[in-house]
PDB file of N, CA, C and O in Angstrom:
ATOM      1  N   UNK A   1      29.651 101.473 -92.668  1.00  0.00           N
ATOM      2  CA  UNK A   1      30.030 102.880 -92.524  1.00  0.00           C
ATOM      3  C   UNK A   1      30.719 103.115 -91.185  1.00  0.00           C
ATOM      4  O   UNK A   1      31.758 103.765 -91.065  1.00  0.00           O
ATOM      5  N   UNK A   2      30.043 102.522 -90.169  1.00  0.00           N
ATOM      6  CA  UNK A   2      30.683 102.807 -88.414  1.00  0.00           C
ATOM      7  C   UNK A   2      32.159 102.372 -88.605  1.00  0.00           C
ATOM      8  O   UNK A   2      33.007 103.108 -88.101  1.00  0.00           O
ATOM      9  N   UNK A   3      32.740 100.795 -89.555  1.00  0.00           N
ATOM     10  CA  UNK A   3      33.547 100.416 -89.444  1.00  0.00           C
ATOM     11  C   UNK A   3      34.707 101.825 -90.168  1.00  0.00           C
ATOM     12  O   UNK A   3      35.691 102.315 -89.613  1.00  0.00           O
ATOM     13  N   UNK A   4      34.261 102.091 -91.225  1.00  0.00           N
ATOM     14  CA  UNK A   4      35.137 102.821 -92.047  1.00  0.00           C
ATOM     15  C   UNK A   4      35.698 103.848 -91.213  1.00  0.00           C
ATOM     16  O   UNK A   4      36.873 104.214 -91.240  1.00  0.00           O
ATOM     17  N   UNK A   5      34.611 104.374 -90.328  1.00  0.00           N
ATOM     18  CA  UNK A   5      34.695 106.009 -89.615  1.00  0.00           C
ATOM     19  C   UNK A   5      35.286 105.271 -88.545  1.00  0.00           C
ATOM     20  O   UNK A   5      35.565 106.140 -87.718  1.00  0.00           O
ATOM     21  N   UNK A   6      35.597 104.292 -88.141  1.00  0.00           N
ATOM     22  CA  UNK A   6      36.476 103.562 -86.800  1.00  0.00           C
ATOM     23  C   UNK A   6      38.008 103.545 -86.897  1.00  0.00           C
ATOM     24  O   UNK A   6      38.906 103.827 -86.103  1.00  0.00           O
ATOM     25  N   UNK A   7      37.967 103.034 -88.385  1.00  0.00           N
ATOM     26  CA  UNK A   7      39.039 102.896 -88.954  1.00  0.00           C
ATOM     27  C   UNK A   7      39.994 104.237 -89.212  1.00  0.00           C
ATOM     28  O   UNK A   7      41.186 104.544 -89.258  1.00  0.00           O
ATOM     29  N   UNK A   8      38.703 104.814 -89.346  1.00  0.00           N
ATOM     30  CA  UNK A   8      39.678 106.346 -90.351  1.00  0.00           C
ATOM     31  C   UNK A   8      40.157 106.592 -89.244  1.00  0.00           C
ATOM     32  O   UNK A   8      41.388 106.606 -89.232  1.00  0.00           O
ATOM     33  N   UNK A   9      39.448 106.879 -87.905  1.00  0.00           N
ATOM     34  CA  UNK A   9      39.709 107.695 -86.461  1.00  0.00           C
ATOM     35  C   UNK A   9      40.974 106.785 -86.049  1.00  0.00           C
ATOM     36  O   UNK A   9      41.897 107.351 -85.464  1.00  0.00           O
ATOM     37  N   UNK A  10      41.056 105.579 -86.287  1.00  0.00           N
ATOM     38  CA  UNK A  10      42.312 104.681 -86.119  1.00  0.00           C
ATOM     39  C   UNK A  10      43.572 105.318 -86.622  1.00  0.00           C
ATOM     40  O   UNK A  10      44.376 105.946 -85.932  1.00  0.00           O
ATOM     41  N   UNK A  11      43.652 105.063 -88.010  1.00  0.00           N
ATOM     42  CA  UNK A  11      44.366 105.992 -88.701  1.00  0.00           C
ATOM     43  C   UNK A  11      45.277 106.996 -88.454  1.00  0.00           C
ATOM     44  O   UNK A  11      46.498 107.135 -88.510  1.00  0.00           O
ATOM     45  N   UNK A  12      43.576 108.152 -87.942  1.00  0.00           N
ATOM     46  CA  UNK A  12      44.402 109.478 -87.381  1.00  0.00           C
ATOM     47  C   UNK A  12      45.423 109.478 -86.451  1.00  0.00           C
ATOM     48  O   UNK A  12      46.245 110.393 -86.494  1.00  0.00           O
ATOM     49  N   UNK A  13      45.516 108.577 -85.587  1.00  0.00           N
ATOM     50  CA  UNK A  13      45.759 108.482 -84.433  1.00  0.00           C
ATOM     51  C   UNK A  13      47.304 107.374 -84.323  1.00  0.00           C
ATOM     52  O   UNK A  13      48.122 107.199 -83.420  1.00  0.00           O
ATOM     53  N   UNK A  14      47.205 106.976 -85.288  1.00  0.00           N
ATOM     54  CA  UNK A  14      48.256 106.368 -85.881  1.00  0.00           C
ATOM     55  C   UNK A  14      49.523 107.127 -86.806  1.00  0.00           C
ATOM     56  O   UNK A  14      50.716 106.823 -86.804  1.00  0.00           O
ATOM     57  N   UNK A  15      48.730 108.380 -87.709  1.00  0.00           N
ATOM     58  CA  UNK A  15      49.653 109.373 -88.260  1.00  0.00           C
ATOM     59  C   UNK A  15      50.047 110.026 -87.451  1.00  0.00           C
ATOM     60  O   UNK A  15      50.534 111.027 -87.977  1.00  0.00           O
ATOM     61  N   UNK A  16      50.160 110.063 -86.051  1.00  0.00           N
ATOM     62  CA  UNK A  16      50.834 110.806 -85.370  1.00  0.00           C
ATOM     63  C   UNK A  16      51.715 110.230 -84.642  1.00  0.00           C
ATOM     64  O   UNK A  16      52.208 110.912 -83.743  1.00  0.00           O
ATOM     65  N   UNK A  17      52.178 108.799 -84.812  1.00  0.00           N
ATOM     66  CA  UNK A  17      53.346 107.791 -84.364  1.00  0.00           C
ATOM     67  C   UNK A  17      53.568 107.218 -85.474  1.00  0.00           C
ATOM     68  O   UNK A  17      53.995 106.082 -85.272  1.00  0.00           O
ATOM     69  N   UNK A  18      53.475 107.485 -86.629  1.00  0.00           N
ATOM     70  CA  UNK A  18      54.731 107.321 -87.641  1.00  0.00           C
ATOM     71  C   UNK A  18      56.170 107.132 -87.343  1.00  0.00           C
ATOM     72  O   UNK A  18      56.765 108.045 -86.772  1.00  0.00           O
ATOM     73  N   UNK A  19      56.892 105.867 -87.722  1.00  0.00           N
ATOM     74  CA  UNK A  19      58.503 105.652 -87.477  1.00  0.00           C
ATOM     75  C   UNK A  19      58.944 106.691 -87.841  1.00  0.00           C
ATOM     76  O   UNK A  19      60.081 106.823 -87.387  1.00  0.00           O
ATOM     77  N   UNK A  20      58.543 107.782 -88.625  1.00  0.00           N
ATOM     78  CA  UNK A  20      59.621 108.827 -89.536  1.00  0.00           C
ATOM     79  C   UNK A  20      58.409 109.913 -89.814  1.00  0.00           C
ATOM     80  O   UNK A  20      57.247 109.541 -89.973  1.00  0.00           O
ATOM     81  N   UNK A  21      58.779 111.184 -89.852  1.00  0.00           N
ATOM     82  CA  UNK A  21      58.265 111.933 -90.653  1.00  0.00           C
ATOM     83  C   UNK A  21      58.320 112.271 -91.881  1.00  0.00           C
ATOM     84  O   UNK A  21      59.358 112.697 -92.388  1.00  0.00           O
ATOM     85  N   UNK A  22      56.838 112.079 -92.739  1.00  0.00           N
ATOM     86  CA  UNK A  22      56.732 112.036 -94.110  1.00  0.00           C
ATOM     87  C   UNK A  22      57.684 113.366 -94.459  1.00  0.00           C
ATOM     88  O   UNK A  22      58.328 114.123 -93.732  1.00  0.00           O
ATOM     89  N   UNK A  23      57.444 113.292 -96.149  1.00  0.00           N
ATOM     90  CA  UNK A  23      58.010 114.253 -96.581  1.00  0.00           C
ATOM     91  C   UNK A  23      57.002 115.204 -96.699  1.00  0.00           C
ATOM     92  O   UNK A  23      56.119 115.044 -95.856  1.00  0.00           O
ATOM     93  N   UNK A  24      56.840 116.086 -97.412  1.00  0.00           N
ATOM     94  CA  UNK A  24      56.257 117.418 -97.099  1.00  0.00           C
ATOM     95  C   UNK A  24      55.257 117.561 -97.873  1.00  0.00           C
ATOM     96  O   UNK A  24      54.299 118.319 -97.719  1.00  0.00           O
ATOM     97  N   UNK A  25      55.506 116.688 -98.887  1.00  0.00           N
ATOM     98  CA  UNK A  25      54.298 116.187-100.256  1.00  0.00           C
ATOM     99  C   UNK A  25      53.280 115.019 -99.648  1.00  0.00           C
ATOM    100  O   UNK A  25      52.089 115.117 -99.943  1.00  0.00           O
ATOM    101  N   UNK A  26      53.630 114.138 -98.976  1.00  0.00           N
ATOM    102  CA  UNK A  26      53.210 113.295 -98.083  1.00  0.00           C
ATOM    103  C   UNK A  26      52.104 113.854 -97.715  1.00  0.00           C
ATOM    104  O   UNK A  26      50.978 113.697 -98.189  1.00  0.00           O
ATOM    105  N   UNK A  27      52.828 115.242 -95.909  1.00  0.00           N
ATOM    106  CA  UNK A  27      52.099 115.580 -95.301  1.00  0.00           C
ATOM    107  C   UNK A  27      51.183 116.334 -95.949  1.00  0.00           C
ATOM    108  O   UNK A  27      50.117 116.709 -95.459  1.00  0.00           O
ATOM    109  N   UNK A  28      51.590 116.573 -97.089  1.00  0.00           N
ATOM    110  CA  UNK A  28      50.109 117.672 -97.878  1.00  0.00           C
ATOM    111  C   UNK A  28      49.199 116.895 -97.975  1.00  0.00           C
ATOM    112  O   UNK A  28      48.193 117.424 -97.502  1.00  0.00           O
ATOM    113  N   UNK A  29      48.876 115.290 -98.565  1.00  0.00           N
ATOM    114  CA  UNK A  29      48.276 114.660 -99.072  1.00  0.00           C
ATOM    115  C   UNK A  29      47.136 113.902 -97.470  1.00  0.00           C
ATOM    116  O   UNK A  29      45.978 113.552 -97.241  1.00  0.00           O
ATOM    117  N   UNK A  30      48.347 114.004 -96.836  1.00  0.00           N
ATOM    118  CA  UNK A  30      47.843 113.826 -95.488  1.00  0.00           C
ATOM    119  C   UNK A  30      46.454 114.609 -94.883  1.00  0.00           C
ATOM    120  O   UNK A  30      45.333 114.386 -94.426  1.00  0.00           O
ATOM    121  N   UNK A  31      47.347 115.635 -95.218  1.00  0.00           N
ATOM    122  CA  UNK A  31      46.385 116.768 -94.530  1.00  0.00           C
ATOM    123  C   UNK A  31      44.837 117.043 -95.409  1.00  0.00           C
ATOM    124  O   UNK A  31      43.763 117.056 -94.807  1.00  0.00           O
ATOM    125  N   UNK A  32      44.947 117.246 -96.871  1.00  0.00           N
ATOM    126  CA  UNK A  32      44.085 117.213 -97.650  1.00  0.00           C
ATOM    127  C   UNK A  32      43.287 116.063 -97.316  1.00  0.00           C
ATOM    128  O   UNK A  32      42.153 116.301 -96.900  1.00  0.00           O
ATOM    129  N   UNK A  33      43.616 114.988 -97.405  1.00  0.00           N
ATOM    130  CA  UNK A  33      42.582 113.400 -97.601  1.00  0.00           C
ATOM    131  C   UNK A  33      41.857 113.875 -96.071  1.00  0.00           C
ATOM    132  O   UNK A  33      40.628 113.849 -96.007  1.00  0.00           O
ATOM    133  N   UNK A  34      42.636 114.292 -94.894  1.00  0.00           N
ATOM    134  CA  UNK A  34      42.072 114.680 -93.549  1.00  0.00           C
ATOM    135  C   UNK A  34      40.247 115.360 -93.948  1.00  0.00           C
ATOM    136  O   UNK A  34      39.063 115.046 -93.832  1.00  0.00           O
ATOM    137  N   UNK A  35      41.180 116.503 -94.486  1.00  0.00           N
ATOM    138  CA  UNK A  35      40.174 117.552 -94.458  1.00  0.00           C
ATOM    139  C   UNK A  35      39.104 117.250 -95.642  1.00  0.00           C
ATOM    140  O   UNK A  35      38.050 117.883 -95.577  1.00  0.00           O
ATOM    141  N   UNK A  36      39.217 116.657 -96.344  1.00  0.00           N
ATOM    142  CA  UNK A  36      38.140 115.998 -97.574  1.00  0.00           C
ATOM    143  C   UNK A  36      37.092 115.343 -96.526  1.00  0.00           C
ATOM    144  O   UNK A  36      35.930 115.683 -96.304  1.00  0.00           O
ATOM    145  N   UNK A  37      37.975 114.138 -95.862  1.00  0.00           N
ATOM    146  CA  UNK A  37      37.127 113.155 -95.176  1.00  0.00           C
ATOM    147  C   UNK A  37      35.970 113.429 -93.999  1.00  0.00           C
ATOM    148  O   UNK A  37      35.109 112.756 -93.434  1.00  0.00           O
ATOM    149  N   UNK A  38      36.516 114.997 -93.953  1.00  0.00           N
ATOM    150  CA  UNK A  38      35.899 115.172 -92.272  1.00  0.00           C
ATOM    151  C   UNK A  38      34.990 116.486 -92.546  1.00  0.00           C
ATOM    152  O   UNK A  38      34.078 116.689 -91.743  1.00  0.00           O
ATOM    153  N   UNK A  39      35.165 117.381 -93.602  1.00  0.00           N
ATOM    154  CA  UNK A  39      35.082 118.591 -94.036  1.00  0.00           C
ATOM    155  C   UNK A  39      34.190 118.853 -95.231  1.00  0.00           C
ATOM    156  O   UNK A  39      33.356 119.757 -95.282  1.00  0.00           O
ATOM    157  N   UNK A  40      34.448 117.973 -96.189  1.00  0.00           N
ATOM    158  CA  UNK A  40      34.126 118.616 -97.523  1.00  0.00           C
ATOM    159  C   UNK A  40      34.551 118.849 -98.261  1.00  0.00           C
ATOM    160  O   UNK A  40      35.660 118.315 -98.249  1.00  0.00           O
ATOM    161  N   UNK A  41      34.383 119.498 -99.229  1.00  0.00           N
ATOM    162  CA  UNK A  41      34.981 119.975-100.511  1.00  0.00           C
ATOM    163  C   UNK A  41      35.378 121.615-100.009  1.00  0.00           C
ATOM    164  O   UNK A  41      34.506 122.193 -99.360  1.00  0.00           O
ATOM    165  N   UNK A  42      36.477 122.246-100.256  1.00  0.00           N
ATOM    166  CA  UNK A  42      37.387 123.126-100.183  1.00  0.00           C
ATOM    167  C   UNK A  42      36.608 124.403-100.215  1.00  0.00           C
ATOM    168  O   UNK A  42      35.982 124.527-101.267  1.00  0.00           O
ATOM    169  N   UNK A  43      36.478 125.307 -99.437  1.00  0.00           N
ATOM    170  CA  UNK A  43      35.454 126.470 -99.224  1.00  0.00           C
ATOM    171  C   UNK A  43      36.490 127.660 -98.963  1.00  0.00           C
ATOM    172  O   UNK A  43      37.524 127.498 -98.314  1.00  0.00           O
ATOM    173  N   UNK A  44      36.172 128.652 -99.432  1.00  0.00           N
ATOM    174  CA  UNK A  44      36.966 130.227 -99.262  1.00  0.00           C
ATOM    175  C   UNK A  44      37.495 130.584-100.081  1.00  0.00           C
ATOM    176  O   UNK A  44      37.237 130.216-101.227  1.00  0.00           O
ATOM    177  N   UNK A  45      38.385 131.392 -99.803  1.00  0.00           N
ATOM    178  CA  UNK A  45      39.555 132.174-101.151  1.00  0.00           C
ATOM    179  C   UNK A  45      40.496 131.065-101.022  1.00  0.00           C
ATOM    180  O   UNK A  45      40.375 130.264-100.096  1.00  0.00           O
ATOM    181  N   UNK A  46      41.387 130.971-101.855  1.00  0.00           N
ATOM    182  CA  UNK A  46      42.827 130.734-101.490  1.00  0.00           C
ATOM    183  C   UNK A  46      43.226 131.748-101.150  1.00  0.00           C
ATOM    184  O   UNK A  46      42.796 132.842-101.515  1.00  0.00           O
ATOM    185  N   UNK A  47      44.747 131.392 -99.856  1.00  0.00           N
ATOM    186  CA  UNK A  47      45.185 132.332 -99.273  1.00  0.00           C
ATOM    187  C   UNK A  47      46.400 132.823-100.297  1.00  0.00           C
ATOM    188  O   UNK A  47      46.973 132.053-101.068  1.00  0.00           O
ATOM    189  N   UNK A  48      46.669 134.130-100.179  1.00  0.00           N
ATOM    190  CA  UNK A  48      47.679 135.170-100.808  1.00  0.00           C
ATOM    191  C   UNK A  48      49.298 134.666-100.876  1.00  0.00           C
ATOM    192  O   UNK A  48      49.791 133.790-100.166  1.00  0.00           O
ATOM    193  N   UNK A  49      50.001 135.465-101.937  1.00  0.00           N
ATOM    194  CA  UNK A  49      51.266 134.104-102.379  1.00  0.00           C
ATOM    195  C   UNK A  49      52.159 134.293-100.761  1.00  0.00           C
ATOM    196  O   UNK A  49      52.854 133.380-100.314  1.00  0.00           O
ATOM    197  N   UNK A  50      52.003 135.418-100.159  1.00  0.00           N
ATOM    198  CA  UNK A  50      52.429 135.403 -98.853  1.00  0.00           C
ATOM    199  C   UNK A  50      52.681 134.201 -97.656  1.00  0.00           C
ATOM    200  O   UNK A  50      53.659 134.047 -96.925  1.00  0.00           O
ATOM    201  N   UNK A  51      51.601 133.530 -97.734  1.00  0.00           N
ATOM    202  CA  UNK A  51      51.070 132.526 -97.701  1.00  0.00           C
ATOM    203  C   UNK A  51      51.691 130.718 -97.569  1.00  0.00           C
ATOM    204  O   UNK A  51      50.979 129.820 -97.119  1.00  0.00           O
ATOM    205  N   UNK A  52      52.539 130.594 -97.865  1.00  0.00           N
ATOM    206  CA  UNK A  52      52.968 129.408 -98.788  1.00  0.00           C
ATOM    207  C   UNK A  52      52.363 128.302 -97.986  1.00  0.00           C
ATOM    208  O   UNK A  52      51.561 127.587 -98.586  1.00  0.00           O
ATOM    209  N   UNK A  53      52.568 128.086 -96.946  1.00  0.00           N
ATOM    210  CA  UNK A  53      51.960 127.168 -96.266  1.00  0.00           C
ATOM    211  C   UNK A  53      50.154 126.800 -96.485  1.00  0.00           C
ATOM    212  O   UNK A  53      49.341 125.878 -96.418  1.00  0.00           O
ATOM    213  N   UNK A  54      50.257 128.003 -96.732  1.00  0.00           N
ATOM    214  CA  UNK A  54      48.258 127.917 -96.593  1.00  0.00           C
ATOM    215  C   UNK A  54      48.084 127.593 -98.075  1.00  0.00           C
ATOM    216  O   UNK A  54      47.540 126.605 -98.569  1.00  0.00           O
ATOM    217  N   UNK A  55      48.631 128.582 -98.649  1.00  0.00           N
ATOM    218  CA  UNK A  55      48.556 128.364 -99.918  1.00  0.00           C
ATOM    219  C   UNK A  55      48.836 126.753-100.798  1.00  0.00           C
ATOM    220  O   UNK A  55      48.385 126.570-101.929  1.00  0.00           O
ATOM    221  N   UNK A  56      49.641 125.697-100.048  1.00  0.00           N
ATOM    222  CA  UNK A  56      50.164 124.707-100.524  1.00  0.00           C
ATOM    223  C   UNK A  56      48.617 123.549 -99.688  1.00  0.00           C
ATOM    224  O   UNK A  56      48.206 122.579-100.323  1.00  0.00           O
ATOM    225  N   UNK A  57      48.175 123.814 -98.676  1.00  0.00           N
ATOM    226  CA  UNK A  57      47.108 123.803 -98.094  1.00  0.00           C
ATOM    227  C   UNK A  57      46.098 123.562 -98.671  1.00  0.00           C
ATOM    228  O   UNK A  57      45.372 122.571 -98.748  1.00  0.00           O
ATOM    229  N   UNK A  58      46.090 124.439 -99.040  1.00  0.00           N
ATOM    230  CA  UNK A  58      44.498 124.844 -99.599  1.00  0.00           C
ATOM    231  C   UNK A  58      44.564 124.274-101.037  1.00  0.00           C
ATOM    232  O   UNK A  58      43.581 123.725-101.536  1.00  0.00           O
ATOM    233  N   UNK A  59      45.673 124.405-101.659  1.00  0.00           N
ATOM    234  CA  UNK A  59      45.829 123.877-102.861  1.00  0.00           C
ATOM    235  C   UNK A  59      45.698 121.883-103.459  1.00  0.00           C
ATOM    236  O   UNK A  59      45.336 121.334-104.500  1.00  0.00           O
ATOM    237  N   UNK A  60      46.185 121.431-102.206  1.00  0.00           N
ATOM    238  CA  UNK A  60      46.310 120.000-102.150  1.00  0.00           C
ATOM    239  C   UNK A  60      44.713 119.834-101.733  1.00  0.00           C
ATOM    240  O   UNK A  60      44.180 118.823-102.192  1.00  0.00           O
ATOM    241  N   UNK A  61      44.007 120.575-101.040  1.00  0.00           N
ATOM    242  CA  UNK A  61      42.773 119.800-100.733  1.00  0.00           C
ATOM    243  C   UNK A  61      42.028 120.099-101.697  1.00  0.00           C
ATOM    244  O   UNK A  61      41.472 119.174-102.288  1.00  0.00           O
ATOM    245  N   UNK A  62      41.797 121.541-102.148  1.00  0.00           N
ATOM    246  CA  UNK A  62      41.033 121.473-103.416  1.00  0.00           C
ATOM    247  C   UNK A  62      41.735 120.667-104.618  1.00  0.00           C
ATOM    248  O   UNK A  62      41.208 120.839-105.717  1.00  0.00           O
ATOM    249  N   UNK A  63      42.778 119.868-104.568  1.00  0.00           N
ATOM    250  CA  UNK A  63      42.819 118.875-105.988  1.00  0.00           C
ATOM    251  C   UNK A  63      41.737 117.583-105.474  1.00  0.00           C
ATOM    252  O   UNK A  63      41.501 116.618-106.201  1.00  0.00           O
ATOM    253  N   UNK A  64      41.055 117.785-103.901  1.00  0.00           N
ATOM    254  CA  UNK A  64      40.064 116.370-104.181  1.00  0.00           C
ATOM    255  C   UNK A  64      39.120 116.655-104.255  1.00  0.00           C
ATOM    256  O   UNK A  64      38.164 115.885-104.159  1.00  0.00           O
ATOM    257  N   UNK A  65      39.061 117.699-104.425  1.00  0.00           N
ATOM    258  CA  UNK A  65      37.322 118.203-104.871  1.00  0.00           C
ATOM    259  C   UNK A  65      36.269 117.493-105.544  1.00  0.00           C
ATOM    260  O   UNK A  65      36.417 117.246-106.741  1.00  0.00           O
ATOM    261  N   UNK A  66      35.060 117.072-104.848  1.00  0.00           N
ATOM    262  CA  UNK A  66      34.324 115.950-105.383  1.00  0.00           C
ATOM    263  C   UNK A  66      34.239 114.696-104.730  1.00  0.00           C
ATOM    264  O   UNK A  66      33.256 114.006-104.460  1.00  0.00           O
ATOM    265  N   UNK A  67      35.633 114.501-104.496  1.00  0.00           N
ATOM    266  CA  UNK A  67      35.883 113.090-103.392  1.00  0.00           C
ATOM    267  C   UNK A  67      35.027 113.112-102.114  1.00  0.00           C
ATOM    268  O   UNK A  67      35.072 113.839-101.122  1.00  0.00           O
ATOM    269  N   UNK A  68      34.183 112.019-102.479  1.00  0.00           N
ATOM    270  CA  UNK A  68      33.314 111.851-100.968  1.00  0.00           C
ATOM    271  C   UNK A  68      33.839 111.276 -99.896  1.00  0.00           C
ATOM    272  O   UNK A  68      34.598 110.307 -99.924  1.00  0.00           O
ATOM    273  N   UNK A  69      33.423 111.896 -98.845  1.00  0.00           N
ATOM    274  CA  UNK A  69      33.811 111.306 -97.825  1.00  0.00           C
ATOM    275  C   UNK A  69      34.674 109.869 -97.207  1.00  0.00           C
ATOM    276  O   UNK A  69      35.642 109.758 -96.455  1.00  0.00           O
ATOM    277  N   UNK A  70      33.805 108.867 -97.925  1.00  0.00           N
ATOM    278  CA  UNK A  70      34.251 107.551 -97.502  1.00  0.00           C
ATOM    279  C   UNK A  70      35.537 107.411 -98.876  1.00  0.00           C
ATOM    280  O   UNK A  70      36.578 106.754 -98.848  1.00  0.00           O
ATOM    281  N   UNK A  71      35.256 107.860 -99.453  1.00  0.00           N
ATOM    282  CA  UNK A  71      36.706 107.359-100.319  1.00  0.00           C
ATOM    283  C   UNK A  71      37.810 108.484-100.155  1.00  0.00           C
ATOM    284  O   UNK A  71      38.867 108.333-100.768  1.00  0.00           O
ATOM    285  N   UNK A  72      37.643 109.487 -99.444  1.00  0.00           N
ATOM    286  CA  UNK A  72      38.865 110.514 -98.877  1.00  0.00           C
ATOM    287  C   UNK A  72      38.850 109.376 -97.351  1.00  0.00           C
ATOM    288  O   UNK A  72      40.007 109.121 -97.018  1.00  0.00           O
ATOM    289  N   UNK A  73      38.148 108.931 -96.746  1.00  0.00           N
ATOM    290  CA  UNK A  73      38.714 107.928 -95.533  1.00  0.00           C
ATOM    291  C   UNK A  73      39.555 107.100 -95.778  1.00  0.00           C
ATOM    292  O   UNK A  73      40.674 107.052 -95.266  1.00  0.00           O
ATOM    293  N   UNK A  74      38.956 106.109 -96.863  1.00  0.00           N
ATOM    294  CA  UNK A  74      39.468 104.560 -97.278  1.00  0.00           C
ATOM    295  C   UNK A  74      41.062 105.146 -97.863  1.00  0.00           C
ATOM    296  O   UNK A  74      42.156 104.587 -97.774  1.00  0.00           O
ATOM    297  N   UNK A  75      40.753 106.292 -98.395  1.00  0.00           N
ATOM    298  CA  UNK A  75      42.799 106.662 -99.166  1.00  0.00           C
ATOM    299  C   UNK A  75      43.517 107.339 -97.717  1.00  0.00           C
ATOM    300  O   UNK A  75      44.653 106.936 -97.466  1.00  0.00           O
ATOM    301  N   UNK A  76      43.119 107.983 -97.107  1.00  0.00           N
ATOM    302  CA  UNK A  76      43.714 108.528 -96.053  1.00  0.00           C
ATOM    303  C   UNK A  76      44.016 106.904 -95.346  1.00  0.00           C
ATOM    304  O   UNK A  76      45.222 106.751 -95.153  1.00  0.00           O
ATOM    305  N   UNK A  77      43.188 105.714 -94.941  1.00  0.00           N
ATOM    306  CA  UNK A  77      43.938 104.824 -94.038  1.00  0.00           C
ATOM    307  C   UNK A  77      44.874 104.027 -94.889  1.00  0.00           C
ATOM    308  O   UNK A  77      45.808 103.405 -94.383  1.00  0.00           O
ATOM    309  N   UNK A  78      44.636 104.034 -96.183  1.00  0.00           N
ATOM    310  CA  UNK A  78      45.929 103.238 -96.906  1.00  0.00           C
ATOM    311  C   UNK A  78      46.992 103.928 -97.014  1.00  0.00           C
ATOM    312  O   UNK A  78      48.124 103.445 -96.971  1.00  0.00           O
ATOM    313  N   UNK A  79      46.620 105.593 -97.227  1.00  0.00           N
ATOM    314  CA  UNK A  79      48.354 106.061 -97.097  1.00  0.00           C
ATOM    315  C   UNK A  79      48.825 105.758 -95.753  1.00  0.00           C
ATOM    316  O   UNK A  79      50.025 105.568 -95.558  1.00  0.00           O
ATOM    317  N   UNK A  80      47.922 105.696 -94.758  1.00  0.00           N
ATOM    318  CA  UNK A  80      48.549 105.747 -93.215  1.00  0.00           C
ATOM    319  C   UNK A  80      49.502 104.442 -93.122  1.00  0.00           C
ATOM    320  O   UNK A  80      50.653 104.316 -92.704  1.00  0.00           O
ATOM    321  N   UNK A  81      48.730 103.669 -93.584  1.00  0.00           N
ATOM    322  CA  UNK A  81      48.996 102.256 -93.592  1.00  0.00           C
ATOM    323  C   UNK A  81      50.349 101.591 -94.499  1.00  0.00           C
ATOM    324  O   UNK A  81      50.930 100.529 -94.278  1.00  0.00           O
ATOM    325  N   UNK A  82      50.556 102.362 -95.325  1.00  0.00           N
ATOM    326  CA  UNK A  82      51.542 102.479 -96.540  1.00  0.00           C
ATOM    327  C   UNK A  82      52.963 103.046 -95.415  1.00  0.00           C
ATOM    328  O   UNK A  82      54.112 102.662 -95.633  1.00  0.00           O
ATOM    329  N   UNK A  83      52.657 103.876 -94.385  1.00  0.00           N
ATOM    330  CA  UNK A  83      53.963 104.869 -94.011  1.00  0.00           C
ATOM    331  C   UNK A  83      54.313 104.104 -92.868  1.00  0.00           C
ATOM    332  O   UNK A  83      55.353 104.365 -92.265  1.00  0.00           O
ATOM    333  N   UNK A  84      53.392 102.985 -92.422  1.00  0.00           N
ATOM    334  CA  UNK A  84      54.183 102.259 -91.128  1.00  0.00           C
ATOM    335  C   UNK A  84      54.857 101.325 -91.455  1.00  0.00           C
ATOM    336  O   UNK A  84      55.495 100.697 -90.609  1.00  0.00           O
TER     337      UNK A  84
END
């Protein structure tokens, strides 16, 4: 488990020196697997169509709803790992 949570924190820290910036579907998936891994399963309203950003947000993380922790880590360091 220490290794996985070493790794993931590796990761993070690695998606932020990416050769290129993902595309925007990417960074959703990014951000979601983030917030699965560290967070939980998706809590609140969704935000209003005003919104789009939050709304696209909130939408990508609640599609992992259920996903535990260590397997929102283990996919978050293979996409990381996939973009270098």
């Amino acid at each position: 488990m220490a290794d996985l949570k070493a790794l993931f924190e590796q990761a993070v820290s690695e998606s932020k020196q990416l050769p290129e910036k993902p595309d925007n579907m990417t960074l959703l998936k990014i951000y979601a697997l983030y917030k699965q891994a560290t967070a939980g399963d998706v809590e609140g309203k969704r935000p209003g169509f005003t919104d789009m950003v939050g709304r696209a947000k909130f939408d990508a993380w609640d599609g992992l709803k259920g996903t535990s922790a260590d397997e929102a880590m283990q996919q978050y360091i293979d996409l990381i790992e996939s973009l270098k």
